[in-house]
C-alpha positions in Angstrom: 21.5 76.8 -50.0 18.8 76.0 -52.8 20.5 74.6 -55.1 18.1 73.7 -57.6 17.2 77.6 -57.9 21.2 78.5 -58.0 21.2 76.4 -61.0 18.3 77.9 -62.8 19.8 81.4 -62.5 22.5 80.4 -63.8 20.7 78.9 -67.1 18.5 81.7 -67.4 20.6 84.4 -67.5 22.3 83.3 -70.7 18.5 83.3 -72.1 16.1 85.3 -73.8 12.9 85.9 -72.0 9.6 87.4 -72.1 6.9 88.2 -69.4 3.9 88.2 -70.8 1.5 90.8 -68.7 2.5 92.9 -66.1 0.0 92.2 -63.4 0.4 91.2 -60.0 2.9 87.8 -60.7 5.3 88.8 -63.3 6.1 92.2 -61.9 8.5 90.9 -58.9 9.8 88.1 -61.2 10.6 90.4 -64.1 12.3 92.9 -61.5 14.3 89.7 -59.9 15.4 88.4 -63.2 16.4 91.9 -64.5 18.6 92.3 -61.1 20.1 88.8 -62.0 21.7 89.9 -65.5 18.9 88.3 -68.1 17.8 89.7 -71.2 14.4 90.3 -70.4 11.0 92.4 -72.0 7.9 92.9 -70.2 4.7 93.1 -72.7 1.4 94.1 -71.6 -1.2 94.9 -73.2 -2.0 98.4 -71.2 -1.1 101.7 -72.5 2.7 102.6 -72.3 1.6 105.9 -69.9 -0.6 103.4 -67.5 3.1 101.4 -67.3 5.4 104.3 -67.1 6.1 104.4 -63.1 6.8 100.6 -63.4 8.8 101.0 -66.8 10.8 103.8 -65.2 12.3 101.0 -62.3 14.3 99.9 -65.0 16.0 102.8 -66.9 19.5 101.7 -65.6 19.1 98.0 -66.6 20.2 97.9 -70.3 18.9 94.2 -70.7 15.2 95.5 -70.2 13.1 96.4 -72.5 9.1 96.7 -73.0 6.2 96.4 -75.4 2.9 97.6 -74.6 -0.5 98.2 -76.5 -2.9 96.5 -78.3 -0.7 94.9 -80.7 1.6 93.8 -78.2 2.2 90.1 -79.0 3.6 91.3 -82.3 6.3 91.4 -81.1 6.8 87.7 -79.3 9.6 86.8 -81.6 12.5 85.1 -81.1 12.4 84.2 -76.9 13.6 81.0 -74.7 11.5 81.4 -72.1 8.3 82.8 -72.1 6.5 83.7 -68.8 2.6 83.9 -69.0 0.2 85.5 -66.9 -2.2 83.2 -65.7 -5.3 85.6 -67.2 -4.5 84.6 -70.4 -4.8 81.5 -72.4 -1.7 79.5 -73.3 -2.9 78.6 -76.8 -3.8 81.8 -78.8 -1.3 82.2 -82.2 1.7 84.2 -81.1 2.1 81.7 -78.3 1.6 78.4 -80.7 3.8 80.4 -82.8 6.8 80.5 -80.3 6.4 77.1 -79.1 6.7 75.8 -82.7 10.0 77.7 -83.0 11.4 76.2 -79.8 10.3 78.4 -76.7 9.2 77.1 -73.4 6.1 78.5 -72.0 6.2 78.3 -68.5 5.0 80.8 -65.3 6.0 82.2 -62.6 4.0 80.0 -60.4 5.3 76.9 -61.9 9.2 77.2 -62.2 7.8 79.0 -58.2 6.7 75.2 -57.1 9.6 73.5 -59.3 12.5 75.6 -57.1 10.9 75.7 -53.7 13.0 73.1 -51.4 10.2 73.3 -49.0 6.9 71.7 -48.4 4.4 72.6 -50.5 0.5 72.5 -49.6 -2.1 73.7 -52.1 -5.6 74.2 -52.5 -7.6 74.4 -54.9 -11.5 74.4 -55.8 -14.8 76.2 -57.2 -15.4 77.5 -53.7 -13.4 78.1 -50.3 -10.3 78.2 -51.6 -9.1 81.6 -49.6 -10.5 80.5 -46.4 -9.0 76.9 -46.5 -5.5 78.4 -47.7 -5.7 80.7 -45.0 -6.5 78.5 -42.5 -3.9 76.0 -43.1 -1.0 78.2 -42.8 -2.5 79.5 -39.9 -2.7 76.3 -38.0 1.0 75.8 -39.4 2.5 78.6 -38.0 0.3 78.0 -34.4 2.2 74.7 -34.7 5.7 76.5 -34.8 6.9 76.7 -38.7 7.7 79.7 -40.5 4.9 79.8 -43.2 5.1 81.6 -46.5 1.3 82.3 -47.9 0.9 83.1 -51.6 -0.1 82.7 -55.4 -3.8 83.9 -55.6 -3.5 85.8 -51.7 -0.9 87.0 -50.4 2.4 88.4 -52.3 4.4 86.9 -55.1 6.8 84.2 -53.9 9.3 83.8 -57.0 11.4 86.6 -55.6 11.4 85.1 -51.9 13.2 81.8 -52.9 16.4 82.6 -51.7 14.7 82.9 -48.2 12.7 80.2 -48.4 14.3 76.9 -46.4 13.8 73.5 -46.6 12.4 73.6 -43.3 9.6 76.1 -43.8 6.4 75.6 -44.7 4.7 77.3 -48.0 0.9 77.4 -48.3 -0.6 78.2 -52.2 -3.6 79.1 -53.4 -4.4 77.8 -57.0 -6.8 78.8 -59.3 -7.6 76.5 -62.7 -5.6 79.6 -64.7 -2.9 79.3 -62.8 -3.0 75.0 -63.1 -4.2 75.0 -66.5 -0.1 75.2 -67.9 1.4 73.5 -65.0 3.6 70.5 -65.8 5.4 67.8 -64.3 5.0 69.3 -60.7 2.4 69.0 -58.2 2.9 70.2 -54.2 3.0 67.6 -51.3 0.1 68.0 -50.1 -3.0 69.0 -52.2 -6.5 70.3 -51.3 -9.6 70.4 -53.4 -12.3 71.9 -51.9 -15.2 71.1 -54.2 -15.8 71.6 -57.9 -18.5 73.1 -59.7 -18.9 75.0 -63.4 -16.9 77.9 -63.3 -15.2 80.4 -65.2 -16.4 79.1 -68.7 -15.9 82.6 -70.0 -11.9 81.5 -69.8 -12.4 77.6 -70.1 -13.5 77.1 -73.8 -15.9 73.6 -72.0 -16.5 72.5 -68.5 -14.1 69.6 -69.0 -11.3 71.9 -69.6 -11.6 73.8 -66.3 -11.6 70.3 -65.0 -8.7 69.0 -66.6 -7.1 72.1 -65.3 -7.9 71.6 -61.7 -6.1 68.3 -61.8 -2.8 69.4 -62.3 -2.8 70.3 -59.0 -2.5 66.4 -58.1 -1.5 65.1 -61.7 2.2 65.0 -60.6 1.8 63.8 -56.7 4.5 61.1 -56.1 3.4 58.0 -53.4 3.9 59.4 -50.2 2.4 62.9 -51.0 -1.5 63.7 -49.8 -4.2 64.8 -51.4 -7.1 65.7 -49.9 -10.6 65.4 -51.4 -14.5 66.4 -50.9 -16.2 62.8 -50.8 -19.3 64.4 -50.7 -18.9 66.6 -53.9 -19.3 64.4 -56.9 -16.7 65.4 -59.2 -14.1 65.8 -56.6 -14.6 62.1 -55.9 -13.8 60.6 -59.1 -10.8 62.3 -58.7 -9.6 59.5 -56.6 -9.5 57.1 -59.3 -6.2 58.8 -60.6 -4.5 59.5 -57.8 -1.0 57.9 -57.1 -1.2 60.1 -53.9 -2.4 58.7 -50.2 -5.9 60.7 -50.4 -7.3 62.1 -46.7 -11.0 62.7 -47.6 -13.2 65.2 -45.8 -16.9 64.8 -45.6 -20.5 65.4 -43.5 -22.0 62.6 -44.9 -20.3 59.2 -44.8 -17.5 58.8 -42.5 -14.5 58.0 -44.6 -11.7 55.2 -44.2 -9.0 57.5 -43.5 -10.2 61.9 -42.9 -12.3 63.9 -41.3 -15.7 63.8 -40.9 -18.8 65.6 -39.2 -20.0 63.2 -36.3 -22.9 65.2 -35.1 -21.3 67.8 -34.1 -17.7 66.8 -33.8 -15.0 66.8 -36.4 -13.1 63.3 -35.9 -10.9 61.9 -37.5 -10.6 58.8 -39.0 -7.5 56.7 -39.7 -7.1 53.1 -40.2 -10.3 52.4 -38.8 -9.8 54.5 -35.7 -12.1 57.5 -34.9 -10.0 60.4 -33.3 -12.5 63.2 -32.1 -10.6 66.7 -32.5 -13.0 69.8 -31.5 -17.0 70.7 -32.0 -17.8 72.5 -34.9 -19.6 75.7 -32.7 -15.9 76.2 -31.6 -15.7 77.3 -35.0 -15.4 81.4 -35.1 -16.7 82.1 -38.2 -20.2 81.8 -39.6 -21.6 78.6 -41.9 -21.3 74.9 -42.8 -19.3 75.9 -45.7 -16.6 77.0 -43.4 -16.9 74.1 -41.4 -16.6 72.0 -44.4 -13.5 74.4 -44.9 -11.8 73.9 -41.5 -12.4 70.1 -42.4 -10.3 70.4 -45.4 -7.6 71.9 -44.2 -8.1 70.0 -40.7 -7.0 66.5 -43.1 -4.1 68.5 -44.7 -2.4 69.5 -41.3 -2.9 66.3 -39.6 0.1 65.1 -38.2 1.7 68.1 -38.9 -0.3 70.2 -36.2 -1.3 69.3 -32.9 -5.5 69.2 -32.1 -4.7 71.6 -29.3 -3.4 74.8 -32.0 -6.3 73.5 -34.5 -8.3 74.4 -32.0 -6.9 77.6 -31.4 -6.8 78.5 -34.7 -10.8 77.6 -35.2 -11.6 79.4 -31.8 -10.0 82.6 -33.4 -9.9 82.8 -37.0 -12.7 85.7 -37.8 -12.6 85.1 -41.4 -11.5 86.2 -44.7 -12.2 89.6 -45.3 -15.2 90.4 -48.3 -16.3 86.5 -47.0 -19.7 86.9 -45.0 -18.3 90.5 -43.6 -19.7 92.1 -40.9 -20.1 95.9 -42.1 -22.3 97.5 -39.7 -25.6 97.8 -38.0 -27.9 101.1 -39.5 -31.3 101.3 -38.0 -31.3 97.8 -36.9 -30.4 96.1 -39.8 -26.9 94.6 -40.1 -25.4 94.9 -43.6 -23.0 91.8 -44.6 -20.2 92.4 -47.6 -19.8 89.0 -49.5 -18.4 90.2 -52.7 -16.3 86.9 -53.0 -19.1 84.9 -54.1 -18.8 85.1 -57.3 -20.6 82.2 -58.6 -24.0 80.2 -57.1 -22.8 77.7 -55.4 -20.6 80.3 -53.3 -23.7 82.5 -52.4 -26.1 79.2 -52.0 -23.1 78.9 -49.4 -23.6 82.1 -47.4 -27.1 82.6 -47.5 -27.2 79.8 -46.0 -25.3 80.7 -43.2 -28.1 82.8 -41.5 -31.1 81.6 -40.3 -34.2 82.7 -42.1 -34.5 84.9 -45.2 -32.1 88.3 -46.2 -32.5 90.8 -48.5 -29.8 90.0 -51.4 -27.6 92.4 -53.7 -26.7 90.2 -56.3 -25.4 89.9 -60.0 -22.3 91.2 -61.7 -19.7 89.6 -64.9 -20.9 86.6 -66.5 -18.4 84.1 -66.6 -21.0 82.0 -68.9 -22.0 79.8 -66.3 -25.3 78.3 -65.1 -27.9 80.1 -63.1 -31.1 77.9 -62.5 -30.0 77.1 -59.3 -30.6 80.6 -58.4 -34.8 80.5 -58.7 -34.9 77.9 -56.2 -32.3 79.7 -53.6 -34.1 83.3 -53.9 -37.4 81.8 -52.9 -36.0 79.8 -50.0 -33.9 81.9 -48.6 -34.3 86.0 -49.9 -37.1 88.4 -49.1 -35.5 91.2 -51.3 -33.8 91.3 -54.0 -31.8 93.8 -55.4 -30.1 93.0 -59.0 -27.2 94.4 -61.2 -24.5 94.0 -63.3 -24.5 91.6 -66.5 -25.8 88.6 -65.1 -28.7 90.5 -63.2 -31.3 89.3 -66.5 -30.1 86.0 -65.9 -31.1 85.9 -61.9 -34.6 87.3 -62.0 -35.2 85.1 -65.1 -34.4 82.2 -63.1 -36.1 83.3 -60.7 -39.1 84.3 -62.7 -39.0 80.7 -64.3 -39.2 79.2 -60.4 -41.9 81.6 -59.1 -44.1 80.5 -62.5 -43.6 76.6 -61.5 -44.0 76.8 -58.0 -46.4 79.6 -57.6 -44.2 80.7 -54.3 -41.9 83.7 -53.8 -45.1 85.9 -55.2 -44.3 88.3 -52.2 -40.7 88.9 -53.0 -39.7 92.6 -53.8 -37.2 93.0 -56.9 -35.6 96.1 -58.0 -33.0 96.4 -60.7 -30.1 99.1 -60.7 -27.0 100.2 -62.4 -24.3 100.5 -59.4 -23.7 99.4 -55.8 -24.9 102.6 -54.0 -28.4 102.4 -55.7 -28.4 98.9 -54.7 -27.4 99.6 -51.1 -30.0 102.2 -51.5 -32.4 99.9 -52.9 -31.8 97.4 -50.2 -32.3 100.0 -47.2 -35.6 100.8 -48.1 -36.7 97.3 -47.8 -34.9 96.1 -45.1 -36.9 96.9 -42.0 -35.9 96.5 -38.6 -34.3 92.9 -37.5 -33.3 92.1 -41.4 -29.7 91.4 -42.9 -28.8 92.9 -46.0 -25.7 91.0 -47.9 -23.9 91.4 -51.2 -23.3 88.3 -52.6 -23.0 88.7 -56.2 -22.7 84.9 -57.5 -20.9 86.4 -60.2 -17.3 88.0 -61.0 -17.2 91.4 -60.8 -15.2 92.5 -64.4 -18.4 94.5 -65.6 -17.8 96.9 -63.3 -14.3 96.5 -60.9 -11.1 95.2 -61.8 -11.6 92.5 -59.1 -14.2 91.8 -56.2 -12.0 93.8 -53.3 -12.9 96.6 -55.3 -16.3 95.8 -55.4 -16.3 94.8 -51.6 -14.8 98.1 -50.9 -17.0 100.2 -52.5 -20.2 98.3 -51.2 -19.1 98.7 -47.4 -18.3 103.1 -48.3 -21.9 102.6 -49.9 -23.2 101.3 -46.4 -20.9 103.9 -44.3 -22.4 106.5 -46.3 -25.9 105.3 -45.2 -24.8 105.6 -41.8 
């Protein structure tokens, strides 16, 4: 029996409490805590109609109510506990205004990690996150354990911590929305992939998002692990903080104690003793990136998993889907569906998993983030390019600006359209026999999709309907 999470049932049943968006996270929590007893309304900003096959769940439960609409938060008054959504910010006025009075703002994610009884690993980072995540609790459940994988994949775990055992293994992925309100918690063992700008249209400065990211290690206890990029700069100071023992993973400098690229070995490194695990070409899936990912996760299983069900797991694992996809081969070209990279860094990533140069469909939100890097990458590695979206201007002006210092990438096609078939269009009529055409949008995909499955989805009908 958890007996932490029989206590907080208890206390929060006699309370008033608010869940602040109906998305994806508060909608099994609201439904547990209304099956529970508690006095509890759902608010979301989304038309009352858009709603009404959730709203109708709970026509029997007398203790739920909802508000909906744009002026929604009007009607935050008077609440214990307040449950936010991670997509919006914790400090806008009808939150400050409830905190004054004496509410606790908390999420579902957090009182999630507070409860659990079991051990906790979670990653976190700019880039990687979903293959490192998924590759951990793989390797775990090679290894024997009963793994539960959630918060950004996966489902909701709030409502699965009566099944949960102290003896099970629980594998989260963490975004800096999610982090940004957690408090006085941080899992067992925590990952952080790399760090780059990102999402800046949330974060109000760089050094918020952050500040954000290091809760997920703010709270680690001696004893706990956290595992860091040594060869990312920001993720290295990160050390400095730490009360945590910290398993570093890098392809540059062999660390003291983690996992490092000999050649082409992973090893590992502890107390001065190299360990060599596997090659990296047993590696499945395509790309240093994902090495660098299996090297991550490879220092947050150790001793925990054998080498032999690493192994395994690397000699299997085809990937994340929407991650450097394999869509299909039209006329000799092969079309790849990376909708996931939503920011530079992620498509300087998987561009440069192929050898030689591909015809790119790229652009989409703008998260208010940096492009320069951009010029550089489209005249190394791209012989097409096919723009859209918001941050589309932004691209080809980087790219412009590169073309004009260097004089190089004079030969490079660009065409600029308004939605993913003309750009799979667009991209078929330059592609000749031989070439790769990918979608890999360095940006988020809000312009136009609620999320980049969506997105992915609708680029790989786009390259069906080709077919």
């Amino acid at each position: 029996m958890n007996r932490k999470f029989e206590e907080y049932k208890k206390f929060i049943v006699g309370k008033r409490v608010a869940a602040v968006g109906l998305g994806i996270s508060n909608r099994p929590l609201l439904k547990y805590l209304a099956d529970l007893g508690a006095d509890i309304t759902g608010f979301d900003s989304a038309p009352r109609e858009k709603l009404q096959s959730f709203i109708d769940l709970f026509k029997d439960y007398p203790k739920v109510s909802f508000v909906t609409g744009n002026d929604y938060l009007d009607e935050l008054k008077g609440f214990d506990i307040i449950f936010k959504t991670p997509a919006i910010r914790p400090d806008i006025e009808p939150f400050i205004r409830e905190i004054m009075r004496g509410a606790v703002m908390t999420s579902e994610m957090e009182v999630f990690m507070k409860m659990c009884n079991a051990r906790i690993f979670a990653v976190t980072g700019s880039d990687g996150k979903t293959t490192t995540t998924t590759v951990i609790g793989r390797m775990l459940q090679e290894q024997g354990f009963k793994v539960w994988v959630g918060g950004n994949i996966g489902t909701p775990l709030f409502d699965k911590l009566d099944e949960i055992t102290e003896n099970d293994m629980v594998v989260l992925e963490l975004g800096s929305f999610q982090l940004q309100t957690i408090t006085d918690t941080s899992p067992d063992v925590a990952v952080i992939t790399n760090m780059s700008p990102n999402h800046l249209d949330f974060h109000k400065v760089i050094d918020e998002y952050i500040w954000s990211k290091k809760n997920i290690y703010r709270y680690q206890k001696p004893g706990d692990r956290l595992v860091l990029n040594m060869d990312n700069d920001i993720t290295q100071g990160f050390s400095r903080d730490a009360v945590a023992d910290i398993r570093w993973f890098s392809r540059k400098t062999p660390p003291a104690d983690g996992v490092y690229l000999k050649d082409d070995t992973i090893v590992y490194y502890e107390a001065g003793k190299e360990i060599p695990l596997f090659n990296k070409n047993e590696i499945l899936v395509k790309g240093m990136h994902n090495v660098e990912n299996f090297m991550a996760a490879v220092a947050a299983v150790h001793g925990y998993v054998d080498v032999g069900n690493m192994l395994k797991v690397a000699r299997e694992f085809k990937g994340v889907e929407h991650r450097i996809e394999p869509v299909m081969e039209i006329n000799g070209v092969w079309y790849y569906n990376d909708s996931i990279g939503s920011s530079p860094t992620r498509t300087k990533a998987s561009l440069n998993a192929f050898e030689g140069r591909l015809i790119l469909i790229t652009g989409g939100y703008d998260k208010k983030i940096p492009y320069d890097m951009m010029g550089p990458l489209i005249i190394e590695k791209v012989k097409g390019l096919v723009l859209l979206g918001q941050t589309g201007p932004k691209i080809k002006k980087a790219f412009e600006k590169e073309k004009q210092r260097t004089g190089m990438g004079l030969d490079i096609p660009v065409e600029e359209v308004v939605s993913i078939e003309e750009a799979v269009a667009a991209a078929a009529k330059m592609a000749k026999k031989g070439d790769i055409v990918i979608l890999s949008p360095a940006s988020a995909s809000y312009d136009m999709f609620p999320n980049f499955e969506v997105r992915g989805e609708v680029f790989k009908e786009a390259v069906r309907k080709l077919k």
